[in-house]
Residue, then its C-alpha position, 0 to 999 in steps of 0.5 A: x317655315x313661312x307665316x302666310x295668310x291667316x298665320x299674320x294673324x296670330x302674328x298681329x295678336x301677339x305683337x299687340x299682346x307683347x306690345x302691351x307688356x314690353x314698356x312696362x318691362x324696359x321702363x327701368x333698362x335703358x333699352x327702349x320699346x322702339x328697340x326691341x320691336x325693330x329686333x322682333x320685325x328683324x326675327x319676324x322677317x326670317x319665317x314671313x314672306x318678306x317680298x311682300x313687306x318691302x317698302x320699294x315692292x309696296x310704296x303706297x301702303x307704307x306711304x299711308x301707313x306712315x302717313x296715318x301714324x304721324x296723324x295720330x301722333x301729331x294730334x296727339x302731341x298737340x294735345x298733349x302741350x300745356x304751353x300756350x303758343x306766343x313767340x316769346x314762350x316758344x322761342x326755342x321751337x322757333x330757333x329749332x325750326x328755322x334755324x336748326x333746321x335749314x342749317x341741318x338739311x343744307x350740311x346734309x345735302x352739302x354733304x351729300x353732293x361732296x361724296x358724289x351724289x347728284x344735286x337733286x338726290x343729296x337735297x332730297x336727302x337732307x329734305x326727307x332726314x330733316x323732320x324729327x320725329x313725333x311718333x318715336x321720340x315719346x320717352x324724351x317728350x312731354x308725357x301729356x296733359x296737365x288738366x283738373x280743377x286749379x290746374x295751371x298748365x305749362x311746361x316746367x321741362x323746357x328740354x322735353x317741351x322743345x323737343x315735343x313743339x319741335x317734332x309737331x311742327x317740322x313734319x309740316x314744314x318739311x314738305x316744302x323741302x322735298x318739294x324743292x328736291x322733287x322740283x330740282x329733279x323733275x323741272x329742269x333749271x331754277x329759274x323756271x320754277x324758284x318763284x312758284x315754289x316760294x310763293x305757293x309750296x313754301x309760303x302759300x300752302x303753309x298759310x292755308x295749313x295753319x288758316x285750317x288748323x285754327x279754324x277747326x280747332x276753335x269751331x270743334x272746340x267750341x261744338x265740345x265745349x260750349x255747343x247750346x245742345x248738350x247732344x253736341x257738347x262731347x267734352x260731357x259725353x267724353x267721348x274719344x271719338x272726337x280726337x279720330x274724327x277731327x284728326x281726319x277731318x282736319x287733314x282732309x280739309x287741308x289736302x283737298x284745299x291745298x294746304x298742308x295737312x300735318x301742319x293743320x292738324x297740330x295746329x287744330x290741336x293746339x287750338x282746341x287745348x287752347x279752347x278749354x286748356x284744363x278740361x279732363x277731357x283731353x286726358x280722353x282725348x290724348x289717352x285714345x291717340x296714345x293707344x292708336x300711336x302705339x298700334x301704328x308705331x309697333x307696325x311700322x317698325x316691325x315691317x321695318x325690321x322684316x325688310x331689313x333682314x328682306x334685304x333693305x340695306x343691302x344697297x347701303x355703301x359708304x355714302x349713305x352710311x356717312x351721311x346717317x352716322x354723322x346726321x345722328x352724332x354730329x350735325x343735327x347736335x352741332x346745328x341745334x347747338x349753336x341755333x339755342x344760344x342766348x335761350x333759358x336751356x343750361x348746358x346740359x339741357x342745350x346737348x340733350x335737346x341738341x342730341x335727341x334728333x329722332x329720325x324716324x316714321x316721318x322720313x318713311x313717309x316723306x321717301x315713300x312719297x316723292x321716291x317715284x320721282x327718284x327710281x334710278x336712285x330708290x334702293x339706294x335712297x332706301x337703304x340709307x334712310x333705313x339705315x339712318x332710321x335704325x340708327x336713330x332708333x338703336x342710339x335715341x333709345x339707348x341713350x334716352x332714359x340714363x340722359x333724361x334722368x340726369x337732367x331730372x338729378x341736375x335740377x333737383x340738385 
């Protein structure tokens, strides 16, 4: 039997009806959501037509798709930190992000190029696994916004903070990276390109990014807050809508401004949290982009799980399973290791902040972006980013919540 036309319908309904149930039902095992709606996507794909929900046969669909759940997620993520923003207080995000995570992409490419793989290719690989994850990663991030009257927000769980800062400021700061890949494919020797790809793809578009990002955020957060007009103050009317529209906006902005939108985006975030950091109405605001996310995330991995039974990793070869199994269980842990010495995370909280490098929505997103400057290698390239995504997702998610509820044990003992 084939699922075709209106039958995707009844489909989408019960996923969602299902999706609304199944968290409440894992929460006490240790398989996470993630999990099961990759399985479901895996049976889905036997009675649909998987031609169709291929991400080789629909890049640009799947490029957006992924494009609006990290979104989402990052805006969400932005509001959901307490910790307001200083070198100092954020100093284990900054270790993750610029030295975890060069070191990450660089052994990843390294790698790659040892087993065989052309320059451009194996950085391309390390580019589009480098980002950790804000859409996937929830059960180990922080669970929203502290707010109320007499509130003091800030994050007492320094494992699930980094975690969190991580994961919404490198979907950003990846770009520059592929970037580099597509470069070192598609314009021939380094020397012709190197300085514009410093000055403008890592240093300059970045600057424009967090230049919007602060800006929109302190001018909406002082319209919802603070505006002369009550009919533009939202934060009295709570209303939600507020949180889509910025998101958008934002990310519009930056792109049509050569920025980098993602960036900008958490950015906006952090900076109208900042504005009014314990109004409720940021419970509003990150409880309508929880139930977005959700939506979007139970999407995604269904599709995900339809095309691995259409025959997604049937290019995978020894390779591609190299680089994803020892991405997930050695470099990413080893790299963040050593990049958190000499900061307040004991041992234990050191390994699980080290371990919890959740690949997912974002290396979609980043291969279904610069995959056409790739096509002799694409099926492969597919193959081994699916593969590594699911392994992420099976280990992360098994893992997760025994690892979380011992650090939780430690620290009340």
């Amino acid at each position: 039997m084939r699922i075709d036309g209106d039958g995707l319908y009844l489909v989408a309904g019960l996923a969602l009806l299902v999706g609304a149930v199944l968290p409440r039902l894992l929460k006490r095992y240790a398989v996470s959501a993630p999990i099961a709606f990759l399985a479901a996507g895996v049976l889905l794909g036997f009675v649909v037509d998987r031609g169709k929900l291929s991400p080789m046969a629909e890049p640009g669909l799947t490029e957006h798709l992924a494009e609006l759940t990290i979104l989402v997620a990052l805006m969400g993520v932005g509001l959901a930190i307490d910790r307001p923003i200083g070198w100092k207080r954020w100093r284990v995000t900054w270790r993750l992000l610029f030295v975890a995570m060069p070191a990450c992409v660089a052994a990843v490419a390294g790698l790659g190029w040892l087993l065989g793989l052309a320059p451009a290719v194996a950085l391309l690989v390390g580019a589009v696994l480098a980002p950790t994850d804000p859409v996937l990663a929830s059960d180990v991030q922080v669970q929203g916004p502290t707010t109320g009257e007499g509130a003091e927000p800030d994050e007492d769980d320094e494992v699930r903070f980094a975690l969190t800062s991580e994961a919404g400021l490198n979907d950003g700061l990846a770009f520059p990276l592929v970037y580099l890949a597509i470069f070192a494919a598609t314009k021939g020797a380094l020397g012709d390109w190197a300085l514009e790809w410093i000055a403008w793809d890592l240093i300059g578009k970045t600057v424009i990014g967090v230049a919007i990002g602060a800006a929109a955020g302190w001018l909406l957060g002082r319209m919802a807050f603070s505006a002369p007009s009550p009919s533009f103050r939202l934060a009295d009317s709570r209303e939600p809508v507020l949180a889509l529209a910025m998101t958008l906006g934002v990310y519009g902005l930056a792109e049509v401004l050569h920025g980098y939108g993602f960036l900008a985006v958490f950015v906006a975030a952090l900076t109208l949290r900042n504005e009014e950091r314990g109004h409720d109405f940021h419970e509003d605001l990150h409880g309508f982009l929880e139930q977005l996310e959700h939506i979007f995330t139970w999407g995604i991995l269904m599709l995900l799980g339809v095309a691995v039974t259409g025959g997604l990793l049937e290019p995978l070869d020894l390779t591609g399973v190299a680089l994803g199994v020892l991405l997930i269980v050695v470099i990413r842990p080893l790299t963040a290791w050593i990049s958190l010495r000499k900061t307040p995370l004991r041992r234990s909280e050191r390994w699980v902040t080290a371990s919890f490098g959740v690949r997912g929505v974002g290396s979609i997103f980043y291969l279904a972006y610069a995959g056409s400057d790739f096509a002799d290698d694409l099926p492969w390239l597919w193959a081994t980013v699916g593969f590594t995504v699911v392994l992420s997702v099976v280990v992360h998610g098994i893992a997760a919540t025994p690892l979380m509820r011992m650090l939780e044990r430690r620290r009340g003992a």
